[in-house]
Every structure is written in structure tokens, then in C-alpha cells.
C-alpha positions as CSV (number, residue, x, y, z in Angstrom):
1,X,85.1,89.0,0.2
2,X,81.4,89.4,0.4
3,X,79.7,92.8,-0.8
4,X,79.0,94.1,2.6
5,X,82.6,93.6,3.5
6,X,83.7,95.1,0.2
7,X,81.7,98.0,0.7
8,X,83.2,98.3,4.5
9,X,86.4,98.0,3.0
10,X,85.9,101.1,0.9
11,X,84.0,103.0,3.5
12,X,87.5,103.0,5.8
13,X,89.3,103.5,2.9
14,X,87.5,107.1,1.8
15,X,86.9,107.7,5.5
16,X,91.0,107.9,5.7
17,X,90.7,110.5,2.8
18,X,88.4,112.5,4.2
19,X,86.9,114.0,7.4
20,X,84.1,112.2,9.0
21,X,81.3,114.3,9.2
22,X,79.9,114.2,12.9
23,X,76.4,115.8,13.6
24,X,76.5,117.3,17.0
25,X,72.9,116.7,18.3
26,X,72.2,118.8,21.6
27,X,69.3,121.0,23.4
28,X,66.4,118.9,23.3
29,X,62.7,119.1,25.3
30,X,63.5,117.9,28.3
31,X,64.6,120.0,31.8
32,X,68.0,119.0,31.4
33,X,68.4,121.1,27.9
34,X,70.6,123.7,29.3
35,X,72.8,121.2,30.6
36,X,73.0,119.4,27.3
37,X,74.2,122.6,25.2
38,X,77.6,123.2,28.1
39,X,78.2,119.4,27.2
40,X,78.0,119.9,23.2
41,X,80.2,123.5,23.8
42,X,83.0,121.2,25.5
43,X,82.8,118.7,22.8
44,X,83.4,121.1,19.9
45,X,86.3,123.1,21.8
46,X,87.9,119.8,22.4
47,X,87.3,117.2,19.5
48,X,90.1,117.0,16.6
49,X,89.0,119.3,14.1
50,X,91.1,117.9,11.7
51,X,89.9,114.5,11.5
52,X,86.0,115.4,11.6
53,X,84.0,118.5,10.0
54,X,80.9,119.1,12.3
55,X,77.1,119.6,12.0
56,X,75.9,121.4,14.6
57,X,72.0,120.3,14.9
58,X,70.2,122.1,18.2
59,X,66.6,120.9,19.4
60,X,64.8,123.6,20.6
61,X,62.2,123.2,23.9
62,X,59.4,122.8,21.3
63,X,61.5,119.7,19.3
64,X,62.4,121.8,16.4
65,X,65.3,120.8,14.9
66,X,67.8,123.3,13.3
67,X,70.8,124.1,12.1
68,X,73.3,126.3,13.6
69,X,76.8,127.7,13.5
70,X,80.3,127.1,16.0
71,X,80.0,130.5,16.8
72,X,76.3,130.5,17.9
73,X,77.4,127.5,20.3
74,X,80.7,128.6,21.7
75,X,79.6,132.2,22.4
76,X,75.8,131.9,23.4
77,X,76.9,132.0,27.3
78,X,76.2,134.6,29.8
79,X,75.1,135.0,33.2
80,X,72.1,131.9,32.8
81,X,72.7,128.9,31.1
82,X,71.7,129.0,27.1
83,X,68.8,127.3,25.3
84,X,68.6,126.7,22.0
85,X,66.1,129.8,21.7
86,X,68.3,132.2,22.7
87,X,71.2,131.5,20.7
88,X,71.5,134.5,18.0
89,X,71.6,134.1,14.5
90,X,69.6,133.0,11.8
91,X,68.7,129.1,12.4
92,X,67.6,126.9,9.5
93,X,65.3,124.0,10.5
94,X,66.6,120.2,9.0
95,X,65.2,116.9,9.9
96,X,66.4,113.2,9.3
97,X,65.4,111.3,6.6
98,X,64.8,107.8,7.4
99,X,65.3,105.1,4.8
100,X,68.4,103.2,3.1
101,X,70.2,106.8,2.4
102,X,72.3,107.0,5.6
103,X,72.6,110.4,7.6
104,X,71.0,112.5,5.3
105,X,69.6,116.4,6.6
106,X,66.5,117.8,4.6
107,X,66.1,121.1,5.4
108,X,62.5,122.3,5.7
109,X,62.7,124.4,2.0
110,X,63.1,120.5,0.7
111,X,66.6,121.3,0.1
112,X,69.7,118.6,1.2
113,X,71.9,120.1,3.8
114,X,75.2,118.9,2.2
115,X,77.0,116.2,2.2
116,X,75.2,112.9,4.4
117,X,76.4,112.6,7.8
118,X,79.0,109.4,8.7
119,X,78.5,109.9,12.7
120,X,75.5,112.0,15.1
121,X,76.9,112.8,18.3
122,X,73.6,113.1,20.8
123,X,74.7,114.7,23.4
124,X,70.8,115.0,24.9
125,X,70.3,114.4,28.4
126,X,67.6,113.3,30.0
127,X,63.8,112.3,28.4
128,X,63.2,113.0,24.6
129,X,67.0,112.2,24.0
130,X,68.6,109.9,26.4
131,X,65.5,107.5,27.2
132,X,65.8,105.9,23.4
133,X,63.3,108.4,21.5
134,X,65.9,110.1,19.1
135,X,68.2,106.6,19.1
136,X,65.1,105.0,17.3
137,X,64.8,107.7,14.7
138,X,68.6,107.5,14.2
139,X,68.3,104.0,13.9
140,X,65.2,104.4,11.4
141,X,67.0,107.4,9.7
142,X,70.1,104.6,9.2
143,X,73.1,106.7,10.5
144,X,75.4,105.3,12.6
145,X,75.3,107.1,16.3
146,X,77.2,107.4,20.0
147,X,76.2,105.7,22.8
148,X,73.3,103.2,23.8
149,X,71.1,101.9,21.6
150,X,67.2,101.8,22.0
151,X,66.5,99.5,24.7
152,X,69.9,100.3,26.5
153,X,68.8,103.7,26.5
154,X,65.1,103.6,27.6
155,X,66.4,101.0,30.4
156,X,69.2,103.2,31.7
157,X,66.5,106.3,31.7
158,X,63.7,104.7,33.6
159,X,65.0,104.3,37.4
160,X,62.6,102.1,38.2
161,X,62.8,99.4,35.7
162,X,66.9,100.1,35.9
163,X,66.6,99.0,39.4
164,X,64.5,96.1,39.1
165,X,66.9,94.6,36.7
166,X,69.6,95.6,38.4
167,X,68.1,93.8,41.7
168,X,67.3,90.2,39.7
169,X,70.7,90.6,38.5
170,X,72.3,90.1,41.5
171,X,73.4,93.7,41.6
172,X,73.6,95.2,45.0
173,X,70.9,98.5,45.2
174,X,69.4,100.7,47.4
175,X,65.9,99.9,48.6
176,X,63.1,101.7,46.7
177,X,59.7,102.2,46.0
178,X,58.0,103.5,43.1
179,X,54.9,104.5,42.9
180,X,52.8,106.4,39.5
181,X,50.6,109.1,39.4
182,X,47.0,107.5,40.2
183,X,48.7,105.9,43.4
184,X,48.8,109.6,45.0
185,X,47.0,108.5,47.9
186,X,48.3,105.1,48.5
187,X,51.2,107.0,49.5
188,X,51.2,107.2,53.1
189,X,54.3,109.2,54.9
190,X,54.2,106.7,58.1
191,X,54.2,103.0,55.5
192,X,57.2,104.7,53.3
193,X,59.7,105.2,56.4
194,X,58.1,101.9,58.1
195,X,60.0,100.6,54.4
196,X,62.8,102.6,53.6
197,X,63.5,104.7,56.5
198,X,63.9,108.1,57.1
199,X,65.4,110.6,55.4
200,X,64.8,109.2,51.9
201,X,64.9,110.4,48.2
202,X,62.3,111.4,46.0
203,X,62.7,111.6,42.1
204,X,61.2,111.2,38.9
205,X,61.9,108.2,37.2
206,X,63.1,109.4,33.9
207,X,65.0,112.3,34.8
208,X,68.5,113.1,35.3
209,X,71.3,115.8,36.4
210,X,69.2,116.0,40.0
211,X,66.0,117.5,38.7
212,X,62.9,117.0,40.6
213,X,65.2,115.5,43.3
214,X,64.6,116.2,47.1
215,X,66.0,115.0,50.5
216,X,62.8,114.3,52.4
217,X,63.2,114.5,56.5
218,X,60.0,115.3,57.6
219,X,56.0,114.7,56.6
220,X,55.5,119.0,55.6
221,X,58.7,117.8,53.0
222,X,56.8,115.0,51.9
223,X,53.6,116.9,50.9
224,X,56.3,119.6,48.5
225,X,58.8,116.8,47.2
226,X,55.9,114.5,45.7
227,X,54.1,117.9,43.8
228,X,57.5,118.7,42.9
229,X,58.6,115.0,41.3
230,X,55.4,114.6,39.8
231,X,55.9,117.9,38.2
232,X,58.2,116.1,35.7
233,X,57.1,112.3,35.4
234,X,54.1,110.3,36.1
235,X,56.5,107.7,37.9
236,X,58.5,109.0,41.0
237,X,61.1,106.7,43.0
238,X,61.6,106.9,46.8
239,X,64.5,105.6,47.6
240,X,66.4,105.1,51.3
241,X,69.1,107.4,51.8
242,X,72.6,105.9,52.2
243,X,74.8,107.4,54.2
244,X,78.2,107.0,52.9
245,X,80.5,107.9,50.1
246,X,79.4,108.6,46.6
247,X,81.6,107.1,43.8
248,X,81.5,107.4,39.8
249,X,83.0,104.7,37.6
250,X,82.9,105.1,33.8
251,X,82.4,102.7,31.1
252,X,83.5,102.4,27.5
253,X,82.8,99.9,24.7
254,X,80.6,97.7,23.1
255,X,81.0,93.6,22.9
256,X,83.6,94.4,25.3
257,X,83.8,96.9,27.5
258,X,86.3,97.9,30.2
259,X,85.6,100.5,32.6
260,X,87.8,103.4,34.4
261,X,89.3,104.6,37.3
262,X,86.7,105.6,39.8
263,X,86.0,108.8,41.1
264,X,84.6,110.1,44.2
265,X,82.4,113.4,44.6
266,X,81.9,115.2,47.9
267,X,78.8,117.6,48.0
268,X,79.3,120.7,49.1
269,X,75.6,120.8,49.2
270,X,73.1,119.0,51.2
271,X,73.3,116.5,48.4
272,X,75.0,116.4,45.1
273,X,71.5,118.4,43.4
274,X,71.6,121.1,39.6
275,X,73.1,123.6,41.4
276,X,76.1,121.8,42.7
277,X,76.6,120.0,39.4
278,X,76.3,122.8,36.8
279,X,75.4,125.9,39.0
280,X,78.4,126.2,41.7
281,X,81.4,126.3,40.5
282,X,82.3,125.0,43.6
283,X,79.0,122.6,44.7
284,X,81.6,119.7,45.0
285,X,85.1,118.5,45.1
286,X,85.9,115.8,42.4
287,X,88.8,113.2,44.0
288,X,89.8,112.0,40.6
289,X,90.6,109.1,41.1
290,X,88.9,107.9,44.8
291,X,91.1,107.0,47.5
292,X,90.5,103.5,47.4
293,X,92.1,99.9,48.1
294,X,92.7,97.9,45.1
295,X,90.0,95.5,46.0
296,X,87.2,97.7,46.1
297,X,88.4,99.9,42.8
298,X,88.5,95.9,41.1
299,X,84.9,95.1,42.6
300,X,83.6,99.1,41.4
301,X,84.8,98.6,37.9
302,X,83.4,94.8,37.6
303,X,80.2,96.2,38.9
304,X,80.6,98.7,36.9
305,X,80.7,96.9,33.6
306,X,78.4,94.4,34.9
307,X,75.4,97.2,35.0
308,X,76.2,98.6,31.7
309,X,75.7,94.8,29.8
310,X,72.4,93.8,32.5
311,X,71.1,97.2,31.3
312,X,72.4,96.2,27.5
313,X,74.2,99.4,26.7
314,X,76.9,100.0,24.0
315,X,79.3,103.5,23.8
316,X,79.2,104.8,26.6
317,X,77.8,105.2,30.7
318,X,78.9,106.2,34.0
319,X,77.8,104.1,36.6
320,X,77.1,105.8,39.9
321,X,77.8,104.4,43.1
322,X,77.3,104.2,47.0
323,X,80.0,102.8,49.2
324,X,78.8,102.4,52.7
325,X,81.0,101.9,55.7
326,X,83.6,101.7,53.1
327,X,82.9,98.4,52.7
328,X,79.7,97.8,51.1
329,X,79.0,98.9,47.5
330,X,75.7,100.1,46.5
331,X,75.0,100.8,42.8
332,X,72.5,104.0,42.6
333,X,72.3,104.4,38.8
334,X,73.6,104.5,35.3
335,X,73.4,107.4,32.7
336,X,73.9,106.9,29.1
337,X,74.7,109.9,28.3
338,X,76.6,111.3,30.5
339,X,77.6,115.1,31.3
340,X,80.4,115.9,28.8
341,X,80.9,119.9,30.7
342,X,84.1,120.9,32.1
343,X,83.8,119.6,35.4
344,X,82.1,116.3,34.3
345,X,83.3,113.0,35.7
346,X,82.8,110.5,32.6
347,X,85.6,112.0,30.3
348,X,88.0,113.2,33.2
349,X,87.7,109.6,35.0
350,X,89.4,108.6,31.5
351,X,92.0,111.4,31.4
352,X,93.1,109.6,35.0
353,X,93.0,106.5,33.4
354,X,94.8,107.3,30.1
355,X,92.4,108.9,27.8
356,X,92.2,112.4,26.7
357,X,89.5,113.9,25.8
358,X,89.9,113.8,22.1
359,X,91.0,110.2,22.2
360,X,87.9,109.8,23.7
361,X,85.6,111.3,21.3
362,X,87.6,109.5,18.7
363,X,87.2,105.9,20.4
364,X,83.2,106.8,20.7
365,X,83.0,107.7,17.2
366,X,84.5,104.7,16.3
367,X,82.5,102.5,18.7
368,X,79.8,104.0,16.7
369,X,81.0,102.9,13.4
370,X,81.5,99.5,14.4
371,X,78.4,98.8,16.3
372,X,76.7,100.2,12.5
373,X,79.0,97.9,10.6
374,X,78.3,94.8,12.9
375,X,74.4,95.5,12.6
376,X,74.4,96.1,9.1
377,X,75.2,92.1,8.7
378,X,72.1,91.0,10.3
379,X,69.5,90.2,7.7
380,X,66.4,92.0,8.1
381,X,64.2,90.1,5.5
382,X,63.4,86.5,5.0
């Protein structure tokens, strides 16, 4: 037995003694931050305290990172979604410290905050969390983490570049456009629906959970959805609008990963948009799992994990889905870090398939830990 497998060895070993200890990263600097503080509150209602003691580390709008309690977390709702800043209590600001030490806090007084973490849990959605930014620090900072790596993640943020891969792949897509920031007035309405029809999307390209996102059906909502996309990226994506059926399929894994049920999700709004995801309690119906024929739920979750290894991913994604005329499958996009709320589909589309919610935080963590283990064997020196 070689060191590195020795020292594996008695890694498990104490880890079977002890809890792991899990940092629960969440909040963050992008528009999605809100969002990402209901998914962190689900995870620590629902994940086995017995097996893990938890850090809870939230990133304010500004990047600071700090330090703060269950209690701040589980009891900071009220009428508006939370922040980070408006949690009560005093907050004491940490960082990572990157170098051969894994997981280790340093709090801003110089002082360690305990024992070195085994596990971070980013539960960040959308830019400066999900597009690959904190995965390199973790990576740098040597602690072992959930879900996609660096390039997995900035691939699976960035719609454009998703697509295109997705597209030389094989993949069946949408048709799209993209266009940046300089190319405001190459962006004529009459050209756009002479490509991609009319109504069509318009986004941001790294952006998630719907914002920036508008259903354009006219030239006057043109001229309001481009200000508004280009509010929050200097890429936006048109995209044609399907009309059918919008399905959800999850995937789970690393070398090998298998994927879920799928789901479907009817709108109560115009579109599935924020407010029908986290806003509404009752923005759309969730038909866990879809009504589907066994062909097309085997051709969703080959799809499926085909995405989540063009667009190299490990953990964790849900890969979203058009089926159009019930026939032909479209997919839209992947998200690496999916919503973890309530009413999310990723960890309910595994409760239908045979995975409860702590089983599947356990199964991530572990993910995690191998992925670490199996990286750690590479050499990284001559």
C-alpha cells in the first residue's frame, strides 16, 4: 500500500469516528443571492446532523465572507427574501487559506476558526459562485467540494458557449443568437425574427433562476428586454421560443453518472420567470415524475447524462428540457448548482426516483470526497 492510499485509508477510518465537518457556502454577489440562502436553509433543516457538524459561511453582496450561526439562517425570513446583510447577529468575517493545509478558515483577527473543514457545500447560484470563480479558490485553498469543477462550472454558466458545445455534440438545441455588448446596434429587430422567429427569448448569458429573462413579441419589447439583459451581463442570448412542454431531468455522479426520473413544470405564468420559481407559491405545478412513454423518459435521461459529461461536470446538474409535439426533445440548458428550496425539482426528481433528501446530500458529499481522493493521485510536479 502506497502512502497516498495509506493516508486515504486513515482518512475513512477517523472520518467513521467523527463527524465530517461540512462548510455550507451560500449568499454570494450575484442577483440570484436571495435564492441561494432559501437553498442553504433547506439543506440545514434536512441534512443528518448526526453524521456532519456544519460551518455556516454566508457571502455578503460586497464578497465578504463570514461566519454565522443555524439560528441566523433558519430564522432570517420574513415577508422579502433574506440577504446575507440582513441576517441579525454579530457575523465574524473568515477566509480560505489556500496551500497544502486542507479546508482551513482564518478569521480576519488572524485567528483559526476551529477545526479544518473535510467538505464545502456551495450552494451559490448564479455568477461569482456557480460560473467556476469560488470552485477555483476551493481548489487552490485544497478542500474537497460539491458539485462541478472549474471548467464544468464556467461551461454550464455561460449559455452561449453551453450551447455551442452542446450543438457540435450532436445535442439537439434551440436556435440562438448571441450577441455582446459593442454589437448593440448590429442588432436589428426585423434580421433576429428573419432567424429565429417571433416570439423569442432574451437573457443574459451567465445568469440563472430567470433573471434578466423576457418573452419578446413585439419591436417596443425588444428596445426594454435588451436594456434589461444587458443590465446583468455583457453577453445576452436570443433564443426562438419553443412551444411545447418543459421538462427537468437530474443528474448525479462523477466517472459515472446516472440521471433521474424527469419532471415536468407547467407555468402558471407567461413563462416559468423569479416570481413563479421562488415568488408564487403557486407560479407552477411540478408533475413529479412527467407523464411520459418509456422511450422518451430513456432518450431524456441519456440526453441528460450526455450534456452533463459534453459540458464535463462532476456532483451534480439538472438538465432542462423542451419536448415539442411530444416528440421532439430540445435541450435548453444545464445548471450546476441547482435550486435546493422546497419546491426545487433537482432533489425532489430523486425522492421519485429513490433518494431522499438526506441520502442525497450524503451521496454529494461523498461524490466530493472521491473526486478529492482520485485528484489527489495525479502528480503535479515533474
Amino acid at each position: 500500500m502506497n502512502e497516498l492510499n495509506a493516508y486515504c485509508l486513515l482518512l475513512q477510518l477517523e472520518n467513521m469516528r467523527r463527524k465530517l465537518r461540512v462548510g455550507i457556502l451560500f449568499g454570494g454577489r450575484s442577483a440570484e443571492h436571495e435564492i441561494s440562502l432559501q437553498s442553504a436553509r433547506n439543506i440545514v433543516e434536512s441534512i443528518d446532523k448526526k453524521k456532519y457538524e456544519l460551518v455556516l459561511i454566508g457571502i455578503d453582496k460586497d464578497g465578504r465572507w463570514y461566519l454565522t450561526d443555524t439560528a441566523q439562517l433558519l430564522f432570517s425570513s420574513g415577508a422579502q427574501l433574506p440577504s446575507v446583510q440582513t441576517m441579525g447577529g454579530a457575523k465574524k468575517r473568515v477566509g480560505l487559506i489556500p496551500g497544502k493545509n486542507t479546508g482551513e478558515l482564518l478569521r480576519v483577527s488572524q485567528s483559526r476558526a476551529g477545526r479544518a473543514l473535510d467538505a464545502i457545500f456551495p450552494v451559490l447560484h448564479g455568477p461569482f459562485g456557480e460560473d467556476g470563480t469560488v470552485q477555483g479558490l476551493l481548489k487552490l485553498a485544497n478542500v474537497p467540494f460539491i458539485g462541478a469543477g472549474v471548467l464544468g462550472s464556467a461551461l454550464g454558466m455561460d449559455k452561449d458557449v453551453m450551447k455551442r458545445l452542446l450543438r457540435d455534440a450532436g445535442i439537439p438545441t434551440a436556435k440562438f443568437l448571441v450577441f455582446r455588448r459593442p454589437q448593440i446596434v448590429d442588432m436589428r429587430f426585423a434580421d433576429i425574427v428573419r432567424e429565429i422567429g417571433l416570439p423569442f427569448f432574451i437573457k443574459p448569458a451567465n445568469l440563472g433562476s430567470s433573471v434578466g429573462i423576457s418573452k419578446v413579441k413585439n419591436r417596443n419589447q425588444f428596445r426594454r428586454a435588451v436594456r434589461d439583459a444587458f443590465q446583468y451581463d455583457s453577453k445576452v442570448l436570443l433564443e426562438e421560443h419553443i412551444q411545447g412542454r418543459e421538462i427537468e431531468c437530474s443528474v448525479l455522479g462523477n466517472d459515472h453518472p446516472i440521471a433521474s426520473l424527469p419532471g415536468e413544470i407547467l407555468p402558471r405564468h407567461e413563462f416559468y420567470s423569479y416570481e413563479a420559481k421562488y415568488l408564487d407559491e403557486k407560479g407552477a405545478v411540478l408533475k413529479i415524475p412527467a407523464k411520459l412513454p418509456p422511450q422518451l423518459i430513456r432518450e431524456i435521461q441519456e440526453l441528460s447524462i450526455r450534456a452533463f459529461q459534453v459540458l464535463c461536470c462532476e456532483g451534480m446538474a439538472r438538465v432542462d428540457f423542451f419536448l415539442r409535439d411530444d416528440r421532439e426533445v430540445l435541450v435548453n440548458e444545464i445548471n450546476t448548482i441547482p435550486g435546493f428550496t422546497k419546491i426545487s425539482m433537482y432533489p425532489k426528481l430523486w425522492e421519485a426516483s429513490g433518494l431522499s433528501y438526506s441520502q442525497l446530500i450524503d451521496r454529494l458529499v461523498e461524490l466530493a470526497l472521491e473526486r478529492f481522493q482520485r485528484d489527489a493521485r495525479l502528480k503535479t510536479s515533474l
